[in-house]
DSSP file (Angstrom, degrees, kcal/mol; ACC not computed):
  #  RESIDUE AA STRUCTURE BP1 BP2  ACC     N-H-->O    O-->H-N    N-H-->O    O-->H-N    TCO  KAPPA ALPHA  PHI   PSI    X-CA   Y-CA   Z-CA
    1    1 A X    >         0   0    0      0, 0.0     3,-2.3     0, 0.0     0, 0.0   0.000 360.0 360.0 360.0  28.4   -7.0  -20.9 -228.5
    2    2 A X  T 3   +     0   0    0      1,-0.2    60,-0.1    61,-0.0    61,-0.1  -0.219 360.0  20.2 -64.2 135.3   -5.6  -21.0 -224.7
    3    3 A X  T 3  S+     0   0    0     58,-0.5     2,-0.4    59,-0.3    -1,-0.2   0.442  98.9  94.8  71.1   6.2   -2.2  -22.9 -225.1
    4    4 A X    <   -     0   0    0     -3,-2.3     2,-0.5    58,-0.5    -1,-0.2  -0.942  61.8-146.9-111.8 153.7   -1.1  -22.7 -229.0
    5    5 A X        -     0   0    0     -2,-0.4    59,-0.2     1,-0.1    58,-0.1  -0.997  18.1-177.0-134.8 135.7    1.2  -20.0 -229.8
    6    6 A X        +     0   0    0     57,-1.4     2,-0.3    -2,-0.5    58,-0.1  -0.138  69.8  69.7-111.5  11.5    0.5  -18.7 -233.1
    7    7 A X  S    S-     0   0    0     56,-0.1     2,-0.2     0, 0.0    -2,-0.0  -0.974  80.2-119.0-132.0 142.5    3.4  -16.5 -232.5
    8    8 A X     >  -     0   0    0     -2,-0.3     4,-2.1     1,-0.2     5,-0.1  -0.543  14.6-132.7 -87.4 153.6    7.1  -16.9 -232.2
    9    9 A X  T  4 S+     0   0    0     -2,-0.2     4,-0.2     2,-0.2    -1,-0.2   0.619 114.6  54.2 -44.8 -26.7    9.1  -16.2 -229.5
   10   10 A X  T >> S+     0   0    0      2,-0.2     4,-1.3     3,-0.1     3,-0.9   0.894 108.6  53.0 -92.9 -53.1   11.5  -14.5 -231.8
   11   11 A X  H 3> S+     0   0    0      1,-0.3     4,-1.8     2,-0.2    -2,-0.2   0.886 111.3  47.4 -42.7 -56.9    8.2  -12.1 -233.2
   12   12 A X  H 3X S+     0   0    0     -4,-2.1     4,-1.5     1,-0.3    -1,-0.3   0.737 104.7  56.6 -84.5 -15.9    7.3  -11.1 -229.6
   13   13 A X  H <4 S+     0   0    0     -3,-0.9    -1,-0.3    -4,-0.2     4,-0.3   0.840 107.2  52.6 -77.0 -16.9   10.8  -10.2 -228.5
   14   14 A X  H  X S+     0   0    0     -4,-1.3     4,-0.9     1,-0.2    -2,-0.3   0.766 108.5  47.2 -77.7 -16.1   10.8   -7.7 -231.4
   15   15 A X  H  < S+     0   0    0     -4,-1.8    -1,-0.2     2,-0.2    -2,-0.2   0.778 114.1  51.8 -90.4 -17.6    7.8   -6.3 -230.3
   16   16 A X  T  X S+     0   0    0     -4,-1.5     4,-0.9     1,-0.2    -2,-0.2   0.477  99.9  59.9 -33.6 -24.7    9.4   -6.2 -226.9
   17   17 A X  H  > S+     0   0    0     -4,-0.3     4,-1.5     1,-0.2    -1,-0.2   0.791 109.5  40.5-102.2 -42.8   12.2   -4.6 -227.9
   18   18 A X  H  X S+     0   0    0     -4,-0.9     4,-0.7     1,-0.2    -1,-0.2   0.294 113.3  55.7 -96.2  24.1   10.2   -1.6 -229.2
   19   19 A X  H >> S+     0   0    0      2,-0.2     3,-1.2     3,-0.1     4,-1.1   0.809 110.8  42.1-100.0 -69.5    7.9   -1.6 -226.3
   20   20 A X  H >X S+     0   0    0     -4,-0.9     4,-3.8     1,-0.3     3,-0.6   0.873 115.9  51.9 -61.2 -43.0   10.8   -1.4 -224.0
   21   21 A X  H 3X S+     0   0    0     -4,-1.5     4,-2.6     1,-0.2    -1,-0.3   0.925 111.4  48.6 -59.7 -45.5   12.6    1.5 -226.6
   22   22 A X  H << S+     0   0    0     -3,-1.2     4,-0.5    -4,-0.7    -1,-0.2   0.375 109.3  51.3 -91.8   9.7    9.4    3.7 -226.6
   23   23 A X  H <X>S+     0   0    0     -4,-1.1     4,-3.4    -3,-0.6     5,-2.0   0.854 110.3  44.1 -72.2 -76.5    9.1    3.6 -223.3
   24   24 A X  H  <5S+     0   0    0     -4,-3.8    -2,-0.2     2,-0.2     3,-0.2   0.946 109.2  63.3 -39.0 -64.3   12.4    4.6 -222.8
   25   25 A X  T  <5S+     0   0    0     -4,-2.6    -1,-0.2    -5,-0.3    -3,-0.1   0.899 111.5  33.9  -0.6 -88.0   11.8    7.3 -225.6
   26   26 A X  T  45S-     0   0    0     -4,-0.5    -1,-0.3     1,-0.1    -2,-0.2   0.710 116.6-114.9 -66.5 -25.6    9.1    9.2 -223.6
   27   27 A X  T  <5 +     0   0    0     -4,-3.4     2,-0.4     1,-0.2    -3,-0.2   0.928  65.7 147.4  85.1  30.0   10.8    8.5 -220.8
   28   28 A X      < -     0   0    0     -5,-2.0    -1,-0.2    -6,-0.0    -5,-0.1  -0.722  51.5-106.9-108.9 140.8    8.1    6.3 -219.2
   29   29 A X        +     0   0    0     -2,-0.4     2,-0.3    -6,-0.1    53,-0.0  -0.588  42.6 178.8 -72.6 166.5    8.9    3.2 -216.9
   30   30 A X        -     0   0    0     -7,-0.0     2,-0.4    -6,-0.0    56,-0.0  -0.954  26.9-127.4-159.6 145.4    8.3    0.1 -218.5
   31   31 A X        -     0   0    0     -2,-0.3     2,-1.4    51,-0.1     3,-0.3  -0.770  20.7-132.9 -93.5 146.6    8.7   -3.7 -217.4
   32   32 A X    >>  +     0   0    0     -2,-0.4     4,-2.4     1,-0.2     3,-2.1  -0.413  41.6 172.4-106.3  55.2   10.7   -5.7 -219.8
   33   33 A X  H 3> S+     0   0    0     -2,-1.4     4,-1.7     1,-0.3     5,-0.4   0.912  74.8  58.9  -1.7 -68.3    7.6   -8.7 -219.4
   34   34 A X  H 3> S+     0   0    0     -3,-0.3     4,-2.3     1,-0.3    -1,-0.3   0.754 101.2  54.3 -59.8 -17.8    8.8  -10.9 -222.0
   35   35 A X  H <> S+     0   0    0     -3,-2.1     4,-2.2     2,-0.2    -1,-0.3   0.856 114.5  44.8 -97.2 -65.7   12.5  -11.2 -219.9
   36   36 A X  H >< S+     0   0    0     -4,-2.4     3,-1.4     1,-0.2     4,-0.3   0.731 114.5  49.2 -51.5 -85.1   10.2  -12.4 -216.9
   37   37 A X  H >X>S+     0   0    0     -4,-1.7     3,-4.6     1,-0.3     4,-3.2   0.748 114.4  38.8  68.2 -85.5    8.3  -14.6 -219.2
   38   38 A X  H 3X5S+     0   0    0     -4,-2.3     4,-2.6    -5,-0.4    -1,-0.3   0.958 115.8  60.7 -57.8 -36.5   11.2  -16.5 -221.0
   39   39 A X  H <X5S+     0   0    0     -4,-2.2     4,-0.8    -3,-1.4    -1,-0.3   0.515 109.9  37.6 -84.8  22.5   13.3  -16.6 -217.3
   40   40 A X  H <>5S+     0   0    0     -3,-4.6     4,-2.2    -4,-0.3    -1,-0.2   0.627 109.1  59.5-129.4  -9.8   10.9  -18.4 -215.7
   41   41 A X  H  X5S+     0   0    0     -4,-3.2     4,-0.7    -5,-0.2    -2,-0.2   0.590 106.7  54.5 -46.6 -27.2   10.1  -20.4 -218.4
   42   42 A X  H  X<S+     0   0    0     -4,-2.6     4,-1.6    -5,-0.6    -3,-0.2   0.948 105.7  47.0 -62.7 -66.2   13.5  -21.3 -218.1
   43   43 A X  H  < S+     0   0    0     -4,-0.8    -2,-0.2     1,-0.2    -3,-0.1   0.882 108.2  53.7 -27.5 -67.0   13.6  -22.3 -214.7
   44   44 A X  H >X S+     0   0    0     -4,-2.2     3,-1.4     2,-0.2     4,-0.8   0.805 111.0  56.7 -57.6 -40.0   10.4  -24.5 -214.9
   45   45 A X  H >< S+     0   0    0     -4,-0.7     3,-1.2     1,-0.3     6,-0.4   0.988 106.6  41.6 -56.3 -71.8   12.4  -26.1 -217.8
   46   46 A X  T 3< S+     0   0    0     -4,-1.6    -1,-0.3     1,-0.2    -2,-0.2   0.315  95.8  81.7 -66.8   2.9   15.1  -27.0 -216.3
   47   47 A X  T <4 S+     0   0    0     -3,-1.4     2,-0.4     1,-0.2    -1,-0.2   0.857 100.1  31.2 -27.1 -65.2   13.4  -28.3 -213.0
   48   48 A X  S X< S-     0   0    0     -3,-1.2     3,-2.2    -4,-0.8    -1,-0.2  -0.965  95.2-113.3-117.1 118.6   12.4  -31.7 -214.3
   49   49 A X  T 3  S+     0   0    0     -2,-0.4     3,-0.1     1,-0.3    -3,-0.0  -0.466 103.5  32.0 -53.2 157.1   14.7  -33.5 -217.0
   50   50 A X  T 3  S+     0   0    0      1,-0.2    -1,-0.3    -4,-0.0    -4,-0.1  -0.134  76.9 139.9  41.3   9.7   12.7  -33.6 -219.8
   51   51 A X    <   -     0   0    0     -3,-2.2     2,-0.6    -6,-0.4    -1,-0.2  -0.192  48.2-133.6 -49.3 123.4   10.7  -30.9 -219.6
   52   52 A X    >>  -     0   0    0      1,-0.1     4,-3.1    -3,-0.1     3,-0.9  -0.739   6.3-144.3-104.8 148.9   10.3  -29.4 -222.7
   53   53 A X  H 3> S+     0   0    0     -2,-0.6     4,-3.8     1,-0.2     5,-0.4   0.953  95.9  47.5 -64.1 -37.4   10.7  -25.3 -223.2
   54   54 A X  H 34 S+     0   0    0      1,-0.2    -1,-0.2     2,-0.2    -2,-0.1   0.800 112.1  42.8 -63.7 -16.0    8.3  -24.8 -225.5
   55   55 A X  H X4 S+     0   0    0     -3,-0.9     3,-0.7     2,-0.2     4,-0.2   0.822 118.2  51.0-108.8 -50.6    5.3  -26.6 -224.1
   56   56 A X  H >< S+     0   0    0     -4,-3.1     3,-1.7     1,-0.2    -2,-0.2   0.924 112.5  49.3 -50.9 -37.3    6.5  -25.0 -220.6
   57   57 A X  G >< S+     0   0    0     -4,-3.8     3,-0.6     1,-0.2    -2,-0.2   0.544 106.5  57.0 -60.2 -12.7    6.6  -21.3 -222.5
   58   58 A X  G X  S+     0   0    0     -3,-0.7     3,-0.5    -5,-0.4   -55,-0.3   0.624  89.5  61.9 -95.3 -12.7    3.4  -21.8 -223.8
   59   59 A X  G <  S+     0   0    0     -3,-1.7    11,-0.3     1,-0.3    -1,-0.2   0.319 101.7  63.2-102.4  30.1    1.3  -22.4 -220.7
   60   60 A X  G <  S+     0   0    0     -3,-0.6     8,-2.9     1,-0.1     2,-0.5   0.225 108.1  55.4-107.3   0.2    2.6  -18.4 -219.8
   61   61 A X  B <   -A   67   0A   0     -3,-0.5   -58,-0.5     6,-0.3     6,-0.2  -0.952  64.5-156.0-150.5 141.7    0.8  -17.4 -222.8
   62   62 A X  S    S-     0   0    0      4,-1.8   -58,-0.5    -2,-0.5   -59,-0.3   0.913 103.1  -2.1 -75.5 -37.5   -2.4  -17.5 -224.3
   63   63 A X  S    S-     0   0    0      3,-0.9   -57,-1.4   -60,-0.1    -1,-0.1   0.242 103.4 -90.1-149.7  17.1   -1.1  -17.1 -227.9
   64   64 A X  S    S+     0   0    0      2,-0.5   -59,-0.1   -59,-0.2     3,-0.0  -0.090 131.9  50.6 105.5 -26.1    2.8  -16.7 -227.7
   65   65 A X  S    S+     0   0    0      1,-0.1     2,-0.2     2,-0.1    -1,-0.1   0.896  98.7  68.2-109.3 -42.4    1.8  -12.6 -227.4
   66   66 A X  S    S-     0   0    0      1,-0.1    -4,-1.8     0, 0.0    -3,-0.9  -0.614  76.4-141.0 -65.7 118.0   -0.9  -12.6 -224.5
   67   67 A X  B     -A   61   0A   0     -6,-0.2     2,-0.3    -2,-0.2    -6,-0.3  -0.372  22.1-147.1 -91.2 167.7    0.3  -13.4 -221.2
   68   68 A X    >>  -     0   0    0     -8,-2.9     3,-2.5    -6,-0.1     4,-1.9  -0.874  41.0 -72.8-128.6-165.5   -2.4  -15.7 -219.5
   69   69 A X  T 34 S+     0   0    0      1,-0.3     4,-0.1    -2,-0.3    -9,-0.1   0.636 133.0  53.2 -62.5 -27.1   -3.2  -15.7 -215.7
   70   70 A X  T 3> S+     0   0    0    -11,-0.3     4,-1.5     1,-0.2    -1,-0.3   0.716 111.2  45.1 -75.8 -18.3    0.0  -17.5 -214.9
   71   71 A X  T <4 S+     0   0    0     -3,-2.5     4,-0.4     2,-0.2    -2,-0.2   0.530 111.7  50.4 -87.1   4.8    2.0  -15.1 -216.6
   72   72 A X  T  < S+     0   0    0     -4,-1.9     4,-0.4     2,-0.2    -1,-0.2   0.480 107.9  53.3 -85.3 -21.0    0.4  -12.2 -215.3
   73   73 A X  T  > S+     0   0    0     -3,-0.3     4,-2.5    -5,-0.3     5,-0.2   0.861 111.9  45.5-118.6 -72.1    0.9  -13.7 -212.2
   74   74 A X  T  < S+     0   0    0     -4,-1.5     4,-0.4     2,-0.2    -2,-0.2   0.499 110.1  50.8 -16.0 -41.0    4.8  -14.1 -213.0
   75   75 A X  T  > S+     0   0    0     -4,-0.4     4,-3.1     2,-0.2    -1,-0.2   0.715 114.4  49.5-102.5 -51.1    5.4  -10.5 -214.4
   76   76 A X  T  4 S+     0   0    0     -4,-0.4    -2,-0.2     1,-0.2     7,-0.2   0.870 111.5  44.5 -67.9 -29.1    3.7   -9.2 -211.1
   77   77 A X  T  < S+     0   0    0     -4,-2.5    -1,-0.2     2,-0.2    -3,-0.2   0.601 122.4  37.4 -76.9 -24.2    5.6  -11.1 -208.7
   78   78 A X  T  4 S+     0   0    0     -4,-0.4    -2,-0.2    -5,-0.2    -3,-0.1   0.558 123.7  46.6 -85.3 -33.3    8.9  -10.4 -210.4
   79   79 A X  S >< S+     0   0    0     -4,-3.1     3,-4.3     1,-0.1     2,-0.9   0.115  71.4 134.9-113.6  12.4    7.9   -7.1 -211.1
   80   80 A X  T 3   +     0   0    0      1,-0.3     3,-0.3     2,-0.2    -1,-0.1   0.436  63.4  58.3 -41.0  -6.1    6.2   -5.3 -208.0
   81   81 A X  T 3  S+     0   0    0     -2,-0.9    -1,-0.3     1,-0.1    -5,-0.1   0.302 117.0  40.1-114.4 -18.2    7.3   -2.1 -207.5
   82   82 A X  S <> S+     0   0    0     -3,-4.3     4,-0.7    -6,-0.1     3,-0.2   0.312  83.9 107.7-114.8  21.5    6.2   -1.4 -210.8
   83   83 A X  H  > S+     0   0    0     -4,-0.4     4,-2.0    -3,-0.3    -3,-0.1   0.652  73.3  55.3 -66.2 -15.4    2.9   -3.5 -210.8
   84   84 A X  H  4 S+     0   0    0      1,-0.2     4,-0.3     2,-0.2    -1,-0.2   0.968 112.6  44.5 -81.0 -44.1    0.1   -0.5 -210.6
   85   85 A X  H >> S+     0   0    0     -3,-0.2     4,-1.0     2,-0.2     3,-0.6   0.794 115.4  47.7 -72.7 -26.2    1.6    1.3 -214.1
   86   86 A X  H >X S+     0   0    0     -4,-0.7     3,-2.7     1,-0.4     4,-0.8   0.996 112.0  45.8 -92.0 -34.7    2.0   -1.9 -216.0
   87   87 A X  H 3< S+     0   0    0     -4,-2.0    -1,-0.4     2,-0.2    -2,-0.2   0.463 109.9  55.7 -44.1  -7.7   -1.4   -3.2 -215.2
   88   88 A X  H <4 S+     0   0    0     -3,-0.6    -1,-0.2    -4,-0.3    -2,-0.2   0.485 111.7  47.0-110.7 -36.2   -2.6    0.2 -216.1
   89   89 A X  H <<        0   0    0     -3,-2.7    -2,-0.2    -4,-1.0    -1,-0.2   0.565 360.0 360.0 -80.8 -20.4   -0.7   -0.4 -219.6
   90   90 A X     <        0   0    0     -4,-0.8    -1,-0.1     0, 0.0    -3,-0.1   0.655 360.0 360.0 -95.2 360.0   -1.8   -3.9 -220.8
């Protein structure tokens, strides 16, 4: 299913949102993914007029919830200092 997302954006920040909360909770680090995710989907949008976001947001994710290898790639590069725990999480 690589490039439909069968999930909303709106769905996966709420599961973001408690990711990020039970983290906090326990008192674990945690990378806030989905915030890499949508701002560099942003960027790439707004590169080239006409770009559209959703069809750039989509090719970070396999199925709107799943990053694929370029958002994996994204999350680590934004996120390095925490790269060893989150890969250790997915």
């Amino acid at each position: 299913m690589k490039g439909e997302m069968d999930r909303t954006p709106e769905n996966t920040r709420l599961y973001a949102d408690e990711v990020l909360s039970l983290g906090k909770q326990l008192k674990v680090p945690t990378v806030d993914a989905y915030r890499a995710i949508m701002d560099a989907a942003e960027r790439e949008t707004n590169e080239e007029e006409g770009n559209d976001f959703a069809k750039v947001l989509s090719t970070y994710f396999w199925d709107g919830l799943h990053l694929s290898e370029k958002g994996y790639k994204q999350v680590v590069d934004r996120e390095s200092p925490f790269t060893g725990l989150f890969l250790l999480l997915c």
